[in-house]
One Martini backbone bead per residue (centre of mass of N, CA, C, O) as a GRO file, in nm:
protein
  143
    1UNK     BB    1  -2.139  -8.651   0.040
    2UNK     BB    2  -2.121  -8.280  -0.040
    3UNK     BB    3  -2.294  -8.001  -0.137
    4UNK     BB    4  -2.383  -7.683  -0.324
    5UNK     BB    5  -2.429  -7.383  -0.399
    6UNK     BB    6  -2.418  -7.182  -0.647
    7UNK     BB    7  -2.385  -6.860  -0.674
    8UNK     BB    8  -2.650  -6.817  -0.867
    9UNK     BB    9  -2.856  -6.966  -0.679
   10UNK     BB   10  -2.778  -6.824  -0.390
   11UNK     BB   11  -2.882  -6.526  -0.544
   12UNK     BB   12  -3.143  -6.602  -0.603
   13UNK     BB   13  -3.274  -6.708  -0.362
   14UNK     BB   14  -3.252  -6.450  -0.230
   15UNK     BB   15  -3.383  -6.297  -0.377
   16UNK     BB   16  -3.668  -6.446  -0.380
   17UNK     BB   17  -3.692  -6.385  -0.061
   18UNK     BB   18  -3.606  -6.055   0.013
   19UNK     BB   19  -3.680  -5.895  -0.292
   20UNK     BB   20  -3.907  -6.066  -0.509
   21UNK     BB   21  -3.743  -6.227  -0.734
   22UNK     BB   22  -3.726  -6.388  -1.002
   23UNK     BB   23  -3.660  -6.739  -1.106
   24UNK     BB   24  -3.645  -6.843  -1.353
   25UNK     BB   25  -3.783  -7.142  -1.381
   26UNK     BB   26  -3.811  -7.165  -1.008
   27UNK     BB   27  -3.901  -6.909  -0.900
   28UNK     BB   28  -4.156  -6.692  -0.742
   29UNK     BB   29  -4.397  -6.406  -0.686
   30UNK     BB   30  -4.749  -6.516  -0.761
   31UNK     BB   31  -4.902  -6.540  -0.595
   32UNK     BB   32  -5.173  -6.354  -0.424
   33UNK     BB   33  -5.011  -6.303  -0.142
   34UNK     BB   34  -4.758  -6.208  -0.093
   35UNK     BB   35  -4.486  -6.137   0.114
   36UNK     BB   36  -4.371  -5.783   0.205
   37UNK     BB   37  -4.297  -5.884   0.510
   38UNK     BB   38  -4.045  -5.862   0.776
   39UNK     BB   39  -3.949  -5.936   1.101
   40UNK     BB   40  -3.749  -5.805   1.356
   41UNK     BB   41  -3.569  -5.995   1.633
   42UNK     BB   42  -3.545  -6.032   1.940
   43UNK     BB   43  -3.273  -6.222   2.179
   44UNK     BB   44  -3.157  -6.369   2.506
   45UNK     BB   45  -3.052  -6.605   2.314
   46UNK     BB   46  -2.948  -6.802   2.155
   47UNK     BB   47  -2.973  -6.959   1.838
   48UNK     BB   48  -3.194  -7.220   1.669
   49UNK     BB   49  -3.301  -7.486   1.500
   50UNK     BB   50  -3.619  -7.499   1.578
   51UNK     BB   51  -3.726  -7.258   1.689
   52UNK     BB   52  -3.937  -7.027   1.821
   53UNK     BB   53  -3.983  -6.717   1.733
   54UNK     BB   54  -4.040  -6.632   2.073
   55UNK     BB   55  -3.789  -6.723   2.173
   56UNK     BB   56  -3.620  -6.546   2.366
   57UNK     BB   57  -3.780  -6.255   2.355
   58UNK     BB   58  -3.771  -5.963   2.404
   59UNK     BB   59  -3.935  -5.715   2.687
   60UNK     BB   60  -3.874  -5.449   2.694
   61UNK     BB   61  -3.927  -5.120   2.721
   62UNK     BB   62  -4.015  -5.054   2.421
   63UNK     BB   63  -4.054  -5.309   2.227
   64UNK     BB   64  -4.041  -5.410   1.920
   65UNK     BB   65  -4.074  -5.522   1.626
   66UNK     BB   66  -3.951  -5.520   1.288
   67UNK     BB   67  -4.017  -5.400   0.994
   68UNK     BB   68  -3.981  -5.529   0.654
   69UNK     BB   69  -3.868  -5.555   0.329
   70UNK     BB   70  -3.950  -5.715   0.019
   71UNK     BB   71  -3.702  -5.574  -0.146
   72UNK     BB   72  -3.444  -5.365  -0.283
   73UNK     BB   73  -3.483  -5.114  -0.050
   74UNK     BB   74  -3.402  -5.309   0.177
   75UNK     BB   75  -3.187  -5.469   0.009
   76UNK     BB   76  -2.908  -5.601  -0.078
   77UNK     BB   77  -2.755  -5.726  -0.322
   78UNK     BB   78  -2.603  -6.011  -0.372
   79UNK     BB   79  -2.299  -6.183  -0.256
   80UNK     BB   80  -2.175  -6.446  -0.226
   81UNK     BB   81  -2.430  -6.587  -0.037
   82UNK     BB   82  -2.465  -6.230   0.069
   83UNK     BB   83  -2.710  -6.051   0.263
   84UNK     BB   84  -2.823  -5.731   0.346
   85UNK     BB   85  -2.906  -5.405   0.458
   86UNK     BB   86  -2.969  -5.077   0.352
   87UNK     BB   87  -3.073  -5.002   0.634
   88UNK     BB   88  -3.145  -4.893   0.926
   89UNK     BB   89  -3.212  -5.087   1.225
   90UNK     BB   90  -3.453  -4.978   1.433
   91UNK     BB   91  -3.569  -4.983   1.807
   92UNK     BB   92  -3.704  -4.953   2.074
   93UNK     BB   93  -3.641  -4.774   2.359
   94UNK     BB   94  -3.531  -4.764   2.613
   95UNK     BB   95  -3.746  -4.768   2.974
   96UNK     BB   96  -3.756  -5.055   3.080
   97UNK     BB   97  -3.500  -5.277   3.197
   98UNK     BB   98  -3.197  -5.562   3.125
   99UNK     BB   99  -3.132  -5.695   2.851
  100UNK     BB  100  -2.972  -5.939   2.685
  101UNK     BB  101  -2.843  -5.960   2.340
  102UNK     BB  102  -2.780  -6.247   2.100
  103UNK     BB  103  -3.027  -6.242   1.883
  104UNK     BB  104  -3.201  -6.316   1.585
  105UNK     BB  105  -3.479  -6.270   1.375
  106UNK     BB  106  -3.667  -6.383   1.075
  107UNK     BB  107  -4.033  -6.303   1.025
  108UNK     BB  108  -4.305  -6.460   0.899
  109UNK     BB  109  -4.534  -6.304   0.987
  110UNK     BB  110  -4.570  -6.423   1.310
  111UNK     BB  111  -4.445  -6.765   1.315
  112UNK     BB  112  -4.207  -6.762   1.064
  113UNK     BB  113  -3.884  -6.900   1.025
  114UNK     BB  114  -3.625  -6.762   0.808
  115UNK     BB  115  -3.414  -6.629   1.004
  116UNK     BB  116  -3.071  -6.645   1.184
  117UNK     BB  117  -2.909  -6.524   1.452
  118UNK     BB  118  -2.581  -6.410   1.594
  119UNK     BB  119  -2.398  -6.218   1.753
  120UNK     BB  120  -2.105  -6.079   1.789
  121UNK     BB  121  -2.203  -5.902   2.043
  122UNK     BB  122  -2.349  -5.848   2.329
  123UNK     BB  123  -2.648  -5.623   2.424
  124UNK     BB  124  -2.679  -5.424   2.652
  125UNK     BB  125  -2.976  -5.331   2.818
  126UNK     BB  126  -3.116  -5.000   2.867
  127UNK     BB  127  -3.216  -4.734   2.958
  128UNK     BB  128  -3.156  -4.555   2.635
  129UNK     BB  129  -3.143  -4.764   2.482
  130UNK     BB  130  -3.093  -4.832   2.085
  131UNK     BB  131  -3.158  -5.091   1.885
  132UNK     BB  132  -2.925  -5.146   1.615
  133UNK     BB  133  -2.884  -5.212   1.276
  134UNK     BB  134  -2.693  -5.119   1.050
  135UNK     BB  135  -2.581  -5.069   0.775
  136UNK     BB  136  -2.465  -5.396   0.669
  137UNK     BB  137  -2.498  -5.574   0.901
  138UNK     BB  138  -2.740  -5.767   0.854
  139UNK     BB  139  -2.629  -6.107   0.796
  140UNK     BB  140  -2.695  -6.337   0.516
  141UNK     BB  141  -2.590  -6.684   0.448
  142UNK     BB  142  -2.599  -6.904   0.144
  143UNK     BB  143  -2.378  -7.217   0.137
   0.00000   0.00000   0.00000
């Protein structure tokens, strides 16, 4: 037998993870030092669960990790299930390498893995390429 969480539950729970938005009398977002930031990172192989934070993540020259917020401003409302980026997401412009990239991660702190993902097709990076997720492009799901 196996059960889901319910809309409503789903988009608390987005909501409290990614926007910092308290679910009445379930989760909060009282610590003393909430995390207010995720970054957001590349790699060069599919992602799995139970990976390292840093596996196959990109070296390209100029590459370096995306912080984001846990705000409003930063994510968009959820709905079914599923929330995605307010803004587009740009890494920095490749200048030496030649790396395919495959797969993002979301990341609290340095190496607390929030969420993963597979793109949709994967990214060949060279000299001259800007890696960005557009707006509403970055999808997580939880159902």
């Amino acid at each position: 037998m196996a059960g889901s969480f319910s809309d409503t539950a789903e988009t608390a729970i987005l909501n409290a993870v990614f926007r910092a938005q308290a679910w009445a009398n379930m989760l909060d977002n009282a610590a003393s030092s909430p995390a207010t930031t995720f970054d957001i990172s590349l790699h060069t192989a599919a992602g799995a669960d139970g990976d390292a934070h840093n596996a196959n993540e990109t070296t390209y020259t100029g590459y370096a990790r995306v912080s984001i917020g846990r705000t409003t401003g930063a994510w968009n409302a959820p709905s079914s299930g599923l929330i995605d980026n307010v803004a587009a997401i740009t890494f920095g412009a490749c200048t030496s390498g030649t790396p395919t990239i495959q797969s993002f991660k979301i990341i609290r702190g340095a190496t607390e893995v929030i969420a993963w993902g597979d793109l949709t097709a994967s990214l060949a990076v060279s000299p001259g390429i800007t890696p960005q997720f557009a707006a509403g492009a970055l999808d997580i799901t939880l159902t």
